[in-house]
Every structure is written in C-alpha cells, then in structure tokens.
VOGU-3710 file (C-alpha; in Angstrom, 3 decimals, decimal comma):
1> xxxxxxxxxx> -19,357/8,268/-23,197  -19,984/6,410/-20,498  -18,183/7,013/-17,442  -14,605/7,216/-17,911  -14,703/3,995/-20,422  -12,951/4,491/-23,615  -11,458/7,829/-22,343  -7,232/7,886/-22,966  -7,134/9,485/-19,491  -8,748/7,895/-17,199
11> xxxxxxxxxx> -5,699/5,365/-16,330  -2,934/7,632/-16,006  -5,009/10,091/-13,989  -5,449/7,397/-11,549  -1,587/5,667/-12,184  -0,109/8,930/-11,141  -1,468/8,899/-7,594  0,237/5,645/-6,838  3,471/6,654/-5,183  2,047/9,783/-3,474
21> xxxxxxxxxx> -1,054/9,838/-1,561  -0,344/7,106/0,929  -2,122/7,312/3,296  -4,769/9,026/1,189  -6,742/6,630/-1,730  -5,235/7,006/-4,588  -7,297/9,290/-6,503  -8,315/10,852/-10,450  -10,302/12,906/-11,404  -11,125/14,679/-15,108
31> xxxxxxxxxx> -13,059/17,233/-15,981  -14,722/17,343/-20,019  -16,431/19,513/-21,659  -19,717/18,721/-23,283  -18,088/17,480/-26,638  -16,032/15,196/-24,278  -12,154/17,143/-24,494  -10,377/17,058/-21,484  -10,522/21,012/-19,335  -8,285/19,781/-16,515
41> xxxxxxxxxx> -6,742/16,281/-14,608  -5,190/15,721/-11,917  -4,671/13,582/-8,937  -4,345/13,296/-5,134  -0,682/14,605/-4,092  1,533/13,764/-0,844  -0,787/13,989/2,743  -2,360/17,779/3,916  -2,073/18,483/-0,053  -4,809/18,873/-2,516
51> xxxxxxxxxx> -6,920/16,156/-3,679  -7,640/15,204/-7,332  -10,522/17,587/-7,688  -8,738/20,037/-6,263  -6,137/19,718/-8,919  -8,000/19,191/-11,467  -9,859/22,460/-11,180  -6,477/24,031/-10,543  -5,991/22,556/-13,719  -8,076/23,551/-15,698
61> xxxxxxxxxx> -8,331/27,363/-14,122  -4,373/27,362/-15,648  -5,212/26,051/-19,050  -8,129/29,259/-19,222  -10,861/26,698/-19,040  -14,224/27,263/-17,420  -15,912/24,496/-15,141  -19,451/25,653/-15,304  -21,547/23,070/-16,425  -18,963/20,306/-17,583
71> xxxxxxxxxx> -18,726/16,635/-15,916  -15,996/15,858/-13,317  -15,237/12,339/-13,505  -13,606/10,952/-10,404  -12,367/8,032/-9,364  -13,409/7,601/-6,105  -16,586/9,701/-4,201  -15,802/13,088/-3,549  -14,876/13,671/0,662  -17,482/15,062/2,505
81> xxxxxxxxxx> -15,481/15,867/5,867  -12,520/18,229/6,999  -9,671/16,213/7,055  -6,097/17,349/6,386  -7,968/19,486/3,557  -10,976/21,153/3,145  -14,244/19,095/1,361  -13,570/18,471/-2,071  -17,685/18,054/-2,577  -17,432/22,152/-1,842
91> xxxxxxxxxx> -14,972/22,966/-4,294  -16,591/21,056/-7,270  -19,859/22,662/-5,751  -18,047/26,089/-6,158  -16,845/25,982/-9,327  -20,009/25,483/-11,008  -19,843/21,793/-12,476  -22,989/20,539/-13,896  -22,300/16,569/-13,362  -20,493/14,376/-11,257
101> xxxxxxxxxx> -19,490/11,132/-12,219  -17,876/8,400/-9,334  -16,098/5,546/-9,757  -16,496/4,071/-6,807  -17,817/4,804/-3,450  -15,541/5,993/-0,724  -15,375/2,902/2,182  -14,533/5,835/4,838  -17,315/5,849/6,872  -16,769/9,675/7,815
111> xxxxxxxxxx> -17,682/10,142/3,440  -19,250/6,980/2,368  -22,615/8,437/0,585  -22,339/12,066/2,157  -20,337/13,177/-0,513  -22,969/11,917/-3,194  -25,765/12,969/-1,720  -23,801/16,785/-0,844  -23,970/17,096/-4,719  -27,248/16,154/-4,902
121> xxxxxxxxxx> -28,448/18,634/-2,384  -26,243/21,595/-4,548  -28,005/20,121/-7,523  -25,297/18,718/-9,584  -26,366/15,529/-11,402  -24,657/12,910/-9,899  -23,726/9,177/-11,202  -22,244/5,988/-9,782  -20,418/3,781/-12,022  -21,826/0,077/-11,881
131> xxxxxxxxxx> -19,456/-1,488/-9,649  -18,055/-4,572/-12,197  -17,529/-1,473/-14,411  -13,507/-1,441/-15,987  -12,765/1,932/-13,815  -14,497/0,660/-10,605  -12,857/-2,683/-10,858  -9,087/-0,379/-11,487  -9,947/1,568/-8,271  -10,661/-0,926/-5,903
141> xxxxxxxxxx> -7,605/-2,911/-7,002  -5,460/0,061/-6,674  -6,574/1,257/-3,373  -6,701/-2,445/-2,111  -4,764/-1,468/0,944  -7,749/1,769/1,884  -10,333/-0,492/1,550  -8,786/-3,220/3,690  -8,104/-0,330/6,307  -11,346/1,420/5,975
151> xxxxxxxxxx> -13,363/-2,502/6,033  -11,177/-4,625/7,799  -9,340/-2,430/10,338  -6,105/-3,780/9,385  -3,493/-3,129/6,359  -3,324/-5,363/3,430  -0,180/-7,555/4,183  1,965/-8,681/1,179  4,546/-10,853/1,550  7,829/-10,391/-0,451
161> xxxxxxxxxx> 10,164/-13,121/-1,016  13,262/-14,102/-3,202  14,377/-17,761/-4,039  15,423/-19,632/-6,399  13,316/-21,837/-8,540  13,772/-25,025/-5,674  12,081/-22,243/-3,214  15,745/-21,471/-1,573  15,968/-18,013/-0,147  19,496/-18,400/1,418
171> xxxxxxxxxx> 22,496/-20,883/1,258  23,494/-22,850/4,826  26,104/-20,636/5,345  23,565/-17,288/5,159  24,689/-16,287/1,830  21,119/-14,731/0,017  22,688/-11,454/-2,079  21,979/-12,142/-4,564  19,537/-14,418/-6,179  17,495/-12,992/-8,330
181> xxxxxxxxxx> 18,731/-10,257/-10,742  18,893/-6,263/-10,706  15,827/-6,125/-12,925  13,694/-8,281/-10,393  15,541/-5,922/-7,187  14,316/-2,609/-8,932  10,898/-4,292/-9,415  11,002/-5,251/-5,798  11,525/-1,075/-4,508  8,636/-0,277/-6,799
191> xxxxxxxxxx> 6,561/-2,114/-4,753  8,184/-1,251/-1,172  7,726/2,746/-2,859  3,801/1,841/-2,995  3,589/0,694/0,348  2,710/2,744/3,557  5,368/0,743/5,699  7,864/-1,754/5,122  8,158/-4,639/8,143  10,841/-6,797/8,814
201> xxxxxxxxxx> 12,288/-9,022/11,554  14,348/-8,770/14,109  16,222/-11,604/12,731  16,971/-9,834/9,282  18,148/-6,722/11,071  20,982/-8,943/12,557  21,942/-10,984/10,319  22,050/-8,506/7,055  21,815/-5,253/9,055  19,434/-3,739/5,980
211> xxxxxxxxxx> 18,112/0,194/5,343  15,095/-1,438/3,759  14,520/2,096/2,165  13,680/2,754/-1,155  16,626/3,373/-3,385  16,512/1,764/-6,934  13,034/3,598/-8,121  12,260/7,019/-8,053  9,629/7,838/-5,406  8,437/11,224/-3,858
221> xxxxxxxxxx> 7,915/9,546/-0,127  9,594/6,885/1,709  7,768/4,104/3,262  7,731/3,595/7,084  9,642/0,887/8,730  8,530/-1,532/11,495  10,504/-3,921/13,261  9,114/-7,032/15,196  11,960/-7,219/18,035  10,221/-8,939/20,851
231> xxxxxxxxxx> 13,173/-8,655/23,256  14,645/-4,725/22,231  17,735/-6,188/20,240  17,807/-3,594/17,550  21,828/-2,747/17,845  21,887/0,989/18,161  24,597/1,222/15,503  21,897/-0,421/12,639  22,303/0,991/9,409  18,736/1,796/9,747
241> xxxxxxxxxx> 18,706/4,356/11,530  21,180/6,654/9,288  19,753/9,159/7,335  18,153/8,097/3,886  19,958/7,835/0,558  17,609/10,702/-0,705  17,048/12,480/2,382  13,575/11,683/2,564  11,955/11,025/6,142  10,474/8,240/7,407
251> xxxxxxxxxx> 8,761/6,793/11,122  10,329/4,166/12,869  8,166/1,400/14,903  9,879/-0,901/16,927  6,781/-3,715/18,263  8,137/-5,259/21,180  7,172/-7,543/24,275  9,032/-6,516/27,271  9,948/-3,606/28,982  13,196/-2,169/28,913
261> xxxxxxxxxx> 13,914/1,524/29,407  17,031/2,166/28,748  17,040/0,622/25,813  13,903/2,750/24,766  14,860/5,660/25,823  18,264/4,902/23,286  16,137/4,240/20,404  13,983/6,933/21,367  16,887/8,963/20,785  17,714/8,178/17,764
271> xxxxxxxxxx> 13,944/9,110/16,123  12,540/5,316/16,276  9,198/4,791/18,604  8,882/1,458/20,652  5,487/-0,054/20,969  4,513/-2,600/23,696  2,251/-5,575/22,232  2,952/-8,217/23,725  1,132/-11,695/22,937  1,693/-15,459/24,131
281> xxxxxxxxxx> 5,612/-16,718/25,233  7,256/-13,647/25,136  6,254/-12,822/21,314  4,907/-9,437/19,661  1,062/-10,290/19,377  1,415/-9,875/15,354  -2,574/-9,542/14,973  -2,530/-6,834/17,379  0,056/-5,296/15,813  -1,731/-5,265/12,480
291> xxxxxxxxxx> -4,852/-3,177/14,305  -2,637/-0,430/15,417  -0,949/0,065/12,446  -4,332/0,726/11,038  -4,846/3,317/13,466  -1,412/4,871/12,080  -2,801/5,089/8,663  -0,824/1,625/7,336  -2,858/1,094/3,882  -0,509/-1,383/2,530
301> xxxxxxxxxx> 2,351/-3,519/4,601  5,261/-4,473/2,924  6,833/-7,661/4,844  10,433/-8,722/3,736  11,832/-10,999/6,670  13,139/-13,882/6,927  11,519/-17,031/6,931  10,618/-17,738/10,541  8,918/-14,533/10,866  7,301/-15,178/7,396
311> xxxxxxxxxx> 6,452/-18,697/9,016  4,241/-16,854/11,703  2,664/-14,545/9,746  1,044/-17,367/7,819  0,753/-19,289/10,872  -1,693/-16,907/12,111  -3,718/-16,123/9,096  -2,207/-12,654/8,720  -1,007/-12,579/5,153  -3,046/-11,348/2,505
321> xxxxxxxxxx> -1,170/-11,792/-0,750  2,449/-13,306/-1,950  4,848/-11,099/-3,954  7,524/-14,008/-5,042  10,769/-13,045/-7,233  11,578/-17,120/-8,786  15,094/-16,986/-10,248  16,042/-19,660/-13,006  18,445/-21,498/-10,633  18,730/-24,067/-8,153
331> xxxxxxxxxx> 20,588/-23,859/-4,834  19,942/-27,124/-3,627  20,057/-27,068/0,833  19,178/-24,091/2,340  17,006/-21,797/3,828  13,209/-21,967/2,622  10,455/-19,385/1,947  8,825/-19,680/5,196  8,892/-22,228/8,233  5,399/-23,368/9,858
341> xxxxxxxxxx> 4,185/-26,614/10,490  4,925/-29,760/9,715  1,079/-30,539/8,227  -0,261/-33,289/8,678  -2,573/-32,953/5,160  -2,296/-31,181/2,492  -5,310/-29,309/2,390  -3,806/-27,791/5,895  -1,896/-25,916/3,536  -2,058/-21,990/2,666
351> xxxxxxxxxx> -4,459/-22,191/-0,203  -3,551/-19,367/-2,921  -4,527/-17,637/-6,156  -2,510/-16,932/-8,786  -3,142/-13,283/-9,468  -0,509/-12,409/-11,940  2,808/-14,032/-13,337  5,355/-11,691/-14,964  8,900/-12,107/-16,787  11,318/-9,459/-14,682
361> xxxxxxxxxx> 14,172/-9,843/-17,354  15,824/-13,264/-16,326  13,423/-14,164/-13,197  9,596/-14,530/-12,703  7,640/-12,665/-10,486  4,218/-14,358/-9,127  1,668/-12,101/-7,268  -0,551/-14,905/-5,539  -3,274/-14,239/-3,175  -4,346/-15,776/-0,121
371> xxxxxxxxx> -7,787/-17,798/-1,218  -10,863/-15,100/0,325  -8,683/-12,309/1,155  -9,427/-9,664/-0,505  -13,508/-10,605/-0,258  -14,151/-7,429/1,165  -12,912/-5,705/-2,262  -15,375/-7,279/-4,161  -19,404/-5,766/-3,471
//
C-alpha cells in the first residue's frame, strides 16, 4: 500500500477533525501493522488537547496493540515545537514506530521540515506523499483556511449568501426569512460550525438583530463572532450577546473606527472586545482587519452580511470563495447579493470558479471561487 491510498480509513480519520481543531489543522493519523490492519486512529481534538498521533497511540495502547515497528500514517507532518502540547515527533519517536508516512508538509514555519527530519535523526524511515497524491490533495483542501494563515497571513474569507434564483436576497420592504429552505439553513450552520469566526455587519445586527451562532448542526465549539461597526452602534441589548443556545463560549470582536469610551467600556462589560482599525472616511480598514485576525488564530472567516458590506469586501479584493444558497423562486425588486460598482466592462467583473454545485433538498448550493485564490494551496 501506498500511502494511505486504497485504505477505508484514511478519510474519516481526517473528516472527524473538521469541527474540532480550529485553530489547529485538521489532522489523521493511522497506525498499521505490517500486514496493513489498522492498531489505532485518531485525530486532532479541541485546542491544548492531543493531536492525532497522540490519539492514535492512545489508541492503539487501549485496543492492547504494540507500536514498535509499524507505520504511522499522518496526514499532515508531525509538529516539531512546544505549542499548546508537547511534540508529537517525540511521542511517535517514543513509542517505537518503525515508519512514518506524511501527507503533506506542515506550512507552519515553526514545523515545516523539522518534524521530518526529527524522525530522521531518531531513525524512523520517513516518507512524503507526492503532493498531487488523492490524500495530499484531501488535506490541503481541508485545511484551506491553515494554509492561507500560515502562507498568506490572512484567513480564507468565504462569503455566504441566500437569494433567490433572480439573485434577490431581501424584498423592498426588508423581508429575507426565509428564502431558501430548512435543508439549505442546516447546510448553511455546517459550514459557520467549520469556521474559526463568523463576521457580519453592522447593518445586519440592526436590522435582523441575529445570534449568528451555531444552532441547527451539532458541533463541539462555537465559532467566534466579529462585527464591522465603524461608528460603536452595536445596541447593548443585541441578542448577541446572550448566552448561547448550547452554552458553548465564544469571543466577541467588535472592529471599529473611532473612539468612544463609554461605549467600550459597555461592551467591554458585557464580554465583547473592541478593536480600533480604522482606514479611509471613517471606515474599518477591512484588509487590516483580515491581518489581525490572523494573529488571533482566524483559519477560516465566515462572512454573512448584508450586501453593502459584501459589496466592499469584493471591492477590495478580500474575498476568497462564494458559498451561494439559489432557491427555485423569483422575487422580482429587491435587495441584491452585493453592491459595488457600476463597471464600466465586463471583464471589471469578479471573475470566479465554479468549485462545486449541490442539490440541498429544494435549493442549490454553488461553492465558487475567486479566480487565483487559493494559488498558494496548490505547490
């Protein structure tokens, strides 16, 4: 066998990290015997937990399985570095394993090659999977968001929307709830429950006072919520700031450009930190934004606002892929999917790939990518 090709395991071991590790990679690892049976799996759990290898030793130990001399297939390079855990290069090193097999290398310049060449120096047999491989191809798609953080400096930025099939997102009179179906909502909370951070708009948080939580799927970790509020208007009353319909915790960023400290000190109050980046005419400088959420461990941002701050965001070049929910109706007048321009040409336009279209029940849902984006995934 050849890396984890062919092997029934591979996939869910590295599935099952997808709601928890944020804002660790998403991580799995297996370890086989010589005749290829599995002695342990596992994957990377919630932050200061135990990595894949960790668990999949842990694994193994509780299944009355010895490690010496088997191959540890993992998905991404074992760390190197203390972190919120210990190496994990020094725990397969301990246990005895004979081979190490990587998916893909880590981008993290505090592990990139140190962790191979650690299991090299312990003598363990180590092997890096080529990188157009099935596996390395899964991995880098998967952790899309840790690479762009680890690369770029900035999160991968998807932008959510709902609309009808004319590209309406809300009627003249505000009415948006709702358009697309309960299948295509419940799809939409899986992907907020991936996501590091949720964003939204001042705007939204008036006009349909939201918990943008995740409620509909089942998720071990809420995502964090930032709002762009340029001039401190969150009302203290929002619904946002009540507790969680699991209890779950979650940080509160509040971007804004002026200074106001009463109104911080209020918000401070009730758990929610305020951020000063301010940019040109009295705006939060968005790109700015996107650097120090990087520095907060974003991976992937989840933006569901309204169309004017959608309109900026793609103004300024700072969307990375579209995550559109089209419902099989049409509403005619009304608010659109986002509001820049007018262009002049048409190839001024937001040029996109179509990365995957889906059935959701009734509606359709269309991943598209912004053309070049995610260059930096690709070696």
């Amino acid at each position: 066998m050849n890396g984890f090709e062919g092997h029934p395991a591979w996939a869910p071991a590295l599935l099952a990290a997808l709601h928890t590790s944020n804002p660790n990679p998403r991580v799995g690892c297996i370890i086989t015997a010589r005749d290829g049976s599995v002695l342990g799996q596992g994957h990377t759990q919630q932050a200061g937990g135990p990595h894949a290898e960790v668990m999949a030793l842990r694994d193994a130990r509780a299944r009355g399985h010895s490690v010496v001399g088997a191959t540890a297939y993992v998905t991404l390079e074992p760390c190197s570095h203390h972190g919120r855990t210990p190496p994990c290069c020094d725990a397969l090193i301990a246990a005895g394993v004979g081979q190490v097999v990587v998916a893909v290398g880590d981008p993290n310049p505090l592990v990139s090659g140190r962790g191979l060449d650690r299991l090299r120096a312990a003598g363990i047999a180590v092997e890096l999977m080529p990188p157009d491989s099935e596996v390395a191809r899964a991995v880098r798609e998967l952790n899309i968001g840790f690479f762009s953080r680890m690369v770029r400096k900035t999160p991968w930025v998807r932008m959510k929307m709902a609309a009808s099939l004319d590209g309406v997102t809300a009627l003249n009179n505000g009415v948006s709830q709702w358009i697309t179906g309960e299948a295509a909502r419940a799809d939409g909370h899986a992907w907020r429950a991936r996501a590091c951070a949720v964003l939204t708009g001042i705007g939204t948080v008036l006009e349909d006072d939201p918990m943008l939580d995740v409620r509909l799927v089942q998720t071990p970790r809420q995502p964090h919520l930032v709002i762009v509020d340029s001039r401190l208007e969150t009302p203290l009353d929002a619904r946002l700031f009540g507790p969680l319909s699991n209890g779950q915790p979650r940080q509160i960023w509040i971007y804004c450009a002026v200074a106001a400290p009463e109104k911080e000190a209020a918000l401070l109050a009730l758990g929610a930190q305020v951020i000063h980046m301010p940019g040109a005419s009295g705006k939060v400088d968005l790109a700015a934004m996107l650097r120090d959420l990087a520095l907060r461990e974003v991976n992937e941002l989840h933006l569901e606002a309204g169309h004017k701050l959608n309109g900026s965001f793609l103004r300024e070049g700072l969307v990375d892929e579209c995550l559109v929910y089209l419902a099989p109706k049409l509403l005619g007048v009304g608010a659109g999917l986002s509001n820049f321009g007018p262009l002049s040409a048409l190839e001024d336009g937001v040029s996109l790939s179509f990365h995957s279209v889906d059935r959701v029940d009734d509606d359709l849902r269309v991943v598209a990518r912004v053309a070049g984006r995610d260059r930096f995934l690709h070696p």
